[in-house]
DRENKOLZA-423576 format. One record per residue: residue number from 1; chain; x negated, y negated, z negated of N, C-alpha, C in turn. Coordinates in steps of 0.1 Angstrom, whole numbers, plus 5000, padded with zeros to 4 digits. Each point is the difference from the previous one (the first is absolute). Layout:
N
  pos  unit   n_x   n_y   n_z  ca_x  ca_y  ca_z   c_x   c_y   c_z
  NUM     A     X     Y     Z     X     Y     Z     X     Y     Z
...
This chain:
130
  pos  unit   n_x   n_y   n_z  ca_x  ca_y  ca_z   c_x   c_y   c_z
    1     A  1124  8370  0420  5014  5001  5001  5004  5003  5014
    2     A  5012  5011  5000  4999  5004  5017  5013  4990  5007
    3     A  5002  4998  5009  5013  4996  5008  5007  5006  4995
    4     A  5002  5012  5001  5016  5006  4992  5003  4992  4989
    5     A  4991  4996  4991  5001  5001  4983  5008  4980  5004
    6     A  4996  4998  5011  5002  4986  4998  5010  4998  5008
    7     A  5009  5010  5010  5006  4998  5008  5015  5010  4996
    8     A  4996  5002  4990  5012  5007  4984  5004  4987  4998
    9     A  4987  4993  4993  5008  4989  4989  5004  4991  5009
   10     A  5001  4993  5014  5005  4991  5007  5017  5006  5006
   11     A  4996  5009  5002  5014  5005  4998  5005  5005  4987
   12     A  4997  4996  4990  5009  5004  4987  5003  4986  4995
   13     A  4990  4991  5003  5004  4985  4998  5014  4995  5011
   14     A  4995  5007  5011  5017  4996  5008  5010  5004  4997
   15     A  4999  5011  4994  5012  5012  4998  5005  4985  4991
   16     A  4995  5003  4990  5003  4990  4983  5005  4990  5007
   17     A  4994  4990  5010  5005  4986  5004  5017  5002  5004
   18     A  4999  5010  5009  5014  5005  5007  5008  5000  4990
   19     A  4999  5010  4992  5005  5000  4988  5006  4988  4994
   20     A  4990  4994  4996  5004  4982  4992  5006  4990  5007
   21     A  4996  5002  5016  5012  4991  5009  5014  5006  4998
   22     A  5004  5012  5003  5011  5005  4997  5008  4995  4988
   23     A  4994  4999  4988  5006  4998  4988  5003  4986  4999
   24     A  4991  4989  5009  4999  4989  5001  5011  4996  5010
   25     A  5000  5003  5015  5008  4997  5009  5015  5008  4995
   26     A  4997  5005  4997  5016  5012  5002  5011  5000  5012
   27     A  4991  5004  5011  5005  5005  5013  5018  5004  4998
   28     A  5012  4998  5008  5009  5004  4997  5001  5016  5004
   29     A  4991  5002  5012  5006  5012  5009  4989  5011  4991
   30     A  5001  4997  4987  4990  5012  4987  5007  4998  4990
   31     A  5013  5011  4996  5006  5008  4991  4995  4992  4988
   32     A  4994  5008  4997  4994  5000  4983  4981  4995  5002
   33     A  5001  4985  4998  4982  4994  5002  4993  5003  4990
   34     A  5008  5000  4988  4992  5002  4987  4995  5014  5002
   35     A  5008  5013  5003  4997  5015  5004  4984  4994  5008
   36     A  5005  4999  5011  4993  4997  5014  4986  4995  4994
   37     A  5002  4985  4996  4985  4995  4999  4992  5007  4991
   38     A  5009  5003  4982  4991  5011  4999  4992  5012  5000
   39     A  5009  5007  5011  4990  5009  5009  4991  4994  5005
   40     A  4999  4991  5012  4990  4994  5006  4991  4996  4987
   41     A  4998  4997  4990  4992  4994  4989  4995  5005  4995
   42     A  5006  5016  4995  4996  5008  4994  4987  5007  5005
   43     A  5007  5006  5016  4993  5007  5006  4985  4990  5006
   44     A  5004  4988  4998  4984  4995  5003  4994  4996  4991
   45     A  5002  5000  4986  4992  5002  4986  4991  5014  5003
   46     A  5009  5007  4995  4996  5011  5003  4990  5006  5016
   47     A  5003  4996  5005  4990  5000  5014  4986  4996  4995
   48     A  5004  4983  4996  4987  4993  4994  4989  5006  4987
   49     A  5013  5004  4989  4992  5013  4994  4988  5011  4999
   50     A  5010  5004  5013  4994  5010  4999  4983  5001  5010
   51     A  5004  4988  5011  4985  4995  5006  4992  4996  4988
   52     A  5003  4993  4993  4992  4988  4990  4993  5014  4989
   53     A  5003  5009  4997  4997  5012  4995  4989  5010  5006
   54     A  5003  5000  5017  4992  5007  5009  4985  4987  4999
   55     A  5004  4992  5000  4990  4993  5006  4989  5000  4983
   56     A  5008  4999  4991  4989  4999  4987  4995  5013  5001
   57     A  5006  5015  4999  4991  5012  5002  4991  5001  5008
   58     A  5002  4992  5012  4988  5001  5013  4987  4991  4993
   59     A  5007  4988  4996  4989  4991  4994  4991  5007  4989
   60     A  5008  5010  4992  4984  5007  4989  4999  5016  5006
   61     A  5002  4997  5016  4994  5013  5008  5008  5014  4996
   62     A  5012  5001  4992  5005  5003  5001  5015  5008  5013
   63     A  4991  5015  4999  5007  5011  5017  5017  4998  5000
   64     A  5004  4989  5003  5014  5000  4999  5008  5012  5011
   65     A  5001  5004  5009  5006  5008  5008  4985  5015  5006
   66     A  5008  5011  4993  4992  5013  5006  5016  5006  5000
   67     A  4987  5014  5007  5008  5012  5000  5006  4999  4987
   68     A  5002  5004  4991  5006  5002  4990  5010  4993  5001
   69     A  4998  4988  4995  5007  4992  5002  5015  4998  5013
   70     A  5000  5002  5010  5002  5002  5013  5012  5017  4996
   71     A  4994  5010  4996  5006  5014  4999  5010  4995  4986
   72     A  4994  4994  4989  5010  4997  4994  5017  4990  5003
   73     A  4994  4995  5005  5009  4990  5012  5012  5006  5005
   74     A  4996  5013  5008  5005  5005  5011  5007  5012  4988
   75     A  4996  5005  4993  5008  5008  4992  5011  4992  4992
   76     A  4995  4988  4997  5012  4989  4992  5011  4999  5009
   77     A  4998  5000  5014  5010  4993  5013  5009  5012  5000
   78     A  4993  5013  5001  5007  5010  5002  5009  5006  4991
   79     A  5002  5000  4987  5006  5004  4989  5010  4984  4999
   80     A  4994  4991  5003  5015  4987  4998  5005  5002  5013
   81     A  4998  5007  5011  5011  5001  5011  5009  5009  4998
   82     A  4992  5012  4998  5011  5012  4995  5009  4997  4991
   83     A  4995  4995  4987  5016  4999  4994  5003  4984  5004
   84     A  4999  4989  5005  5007  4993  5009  5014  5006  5006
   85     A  4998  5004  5013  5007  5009  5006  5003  5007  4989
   86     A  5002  5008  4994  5010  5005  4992  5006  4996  4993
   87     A  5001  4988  4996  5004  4992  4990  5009  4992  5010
   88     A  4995  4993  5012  5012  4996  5011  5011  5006  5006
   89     A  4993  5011  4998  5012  5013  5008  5007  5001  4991
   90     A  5001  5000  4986  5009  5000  4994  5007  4993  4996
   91     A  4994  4985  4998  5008  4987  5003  5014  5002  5011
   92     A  4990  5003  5011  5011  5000  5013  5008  5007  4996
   93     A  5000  5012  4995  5009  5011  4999  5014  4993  4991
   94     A  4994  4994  4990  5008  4997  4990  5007  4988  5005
   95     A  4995  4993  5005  5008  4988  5008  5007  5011  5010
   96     A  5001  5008  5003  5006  5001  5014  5016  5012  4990
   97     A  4998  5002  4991  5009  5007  4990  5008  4994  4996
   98     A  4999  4984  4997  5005  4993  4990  5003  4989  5008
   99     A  5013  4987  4993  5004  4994  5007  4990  4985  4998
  100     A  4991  5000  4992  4990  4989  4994  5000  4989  5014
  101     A  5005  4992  4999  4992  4983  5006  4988  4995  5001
  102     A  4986  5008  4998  4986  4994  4998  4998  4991  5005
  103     A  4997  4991  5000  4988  4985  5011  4989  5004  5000
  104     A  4995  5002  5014  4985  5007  5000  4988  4992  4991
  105     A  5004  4990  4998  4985  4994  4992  4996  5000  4988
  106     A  5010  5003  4993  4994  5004  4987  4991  5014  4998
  107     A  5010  5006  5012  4997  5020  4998  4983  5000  5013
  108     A  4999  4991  5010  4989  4999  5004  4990  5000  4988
  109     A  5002  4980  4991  4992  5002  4994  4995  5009  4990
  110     A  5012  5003  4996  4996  5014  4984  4995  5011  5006
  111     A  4997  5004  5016  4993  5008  5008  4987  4995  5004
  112     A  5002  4993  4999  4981  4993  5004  4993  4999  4985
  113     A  5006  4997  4988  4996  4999  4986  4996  5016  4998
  114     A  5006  5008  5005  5000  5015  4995  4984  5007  5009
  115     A  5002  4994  5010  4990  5008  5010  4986  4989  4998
  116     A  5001  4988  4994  4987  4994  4995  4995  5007  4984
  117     A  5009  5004  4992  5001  5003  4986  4991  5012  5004
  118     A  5006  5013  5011  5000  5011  5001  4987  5002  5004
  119     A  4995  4991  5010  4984  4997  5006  4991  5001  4991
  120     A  5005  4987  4991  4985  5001  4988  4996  5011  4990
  121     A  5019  5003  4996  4998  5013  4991  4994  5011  5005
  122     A  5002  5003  5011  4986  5014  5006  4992  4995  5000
  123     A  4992  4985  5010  4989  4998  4998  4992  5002  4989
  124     A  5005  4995  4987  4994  4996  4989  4999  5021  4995
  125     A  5013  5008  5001  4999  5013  4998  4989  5011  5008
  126     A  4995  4993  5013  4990  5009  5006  4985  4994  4999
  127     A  5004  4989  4997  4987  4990  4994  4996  5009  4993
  128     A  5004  5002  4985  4999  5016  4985  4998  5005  5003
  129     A  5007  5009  5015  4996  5014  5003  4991  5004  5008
  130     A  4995  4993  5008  4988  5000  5008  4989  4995  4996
């Protein structure tokens, strides 16, 4: 097992903790804790996941990161930036047209849900094609 694989999951275990104090204490000077902690919770499941996954393929010697792997990556990043950016710019546009009220956190989050969604769906699309 390498230090990375083990110094993921210590920090995906803290992420999670932060998370659970949050929901636990409910700090006043934090908006929305329920939003808040489960981000922090989510995102360190999912940290912990995705180590605990790396570390069983290393364990039956299974090549978890190559070139391939790596090019596929970098083509997933690139096609979810591009339409990112176009999809913001038009956001903006449209907010800047209209007399709409937005609160940035919902429209953050439904932008972070779109550019995690948009990630895997190329990944998983060049994964096929390569």
């Amino acid at each position: 097992m390498q230090t990375k694989d083990i110094g993921m999951l210590v920090i995906g275990f803290f992420i999670t903790l932060i998370g659970i104090g949050i929901h636990i204490i409910e700090p006043e000077w934090i908006i929305n804790t329920s939003g808040t902690g489960g981000a922090f919770v989510g995102a360190g499941i999912v940290l912990i996941l995705i180590s605990l996954r790396s570390i069983r393929l290393k364990s039956k010697g299974t090549i978890v990161e190559d070139e391939r792997i790596f090019h596929i990556a970098e083509k997933a990043s690139h096609k979810t930036l591009t339409i990112l950016i176009i999809l913001q710019g038009i956001f903006v546009a449209f907010l800047g047209v209209t007399a709409f009220d937005i609160q940035a956190y919902p429209v953050v989050s439904l932008l972070f849900a779109i550019t995690g969604l948009t990630y895997v769906g190329f990944y998983y699309w060049y994964n096929r094609q390569i």
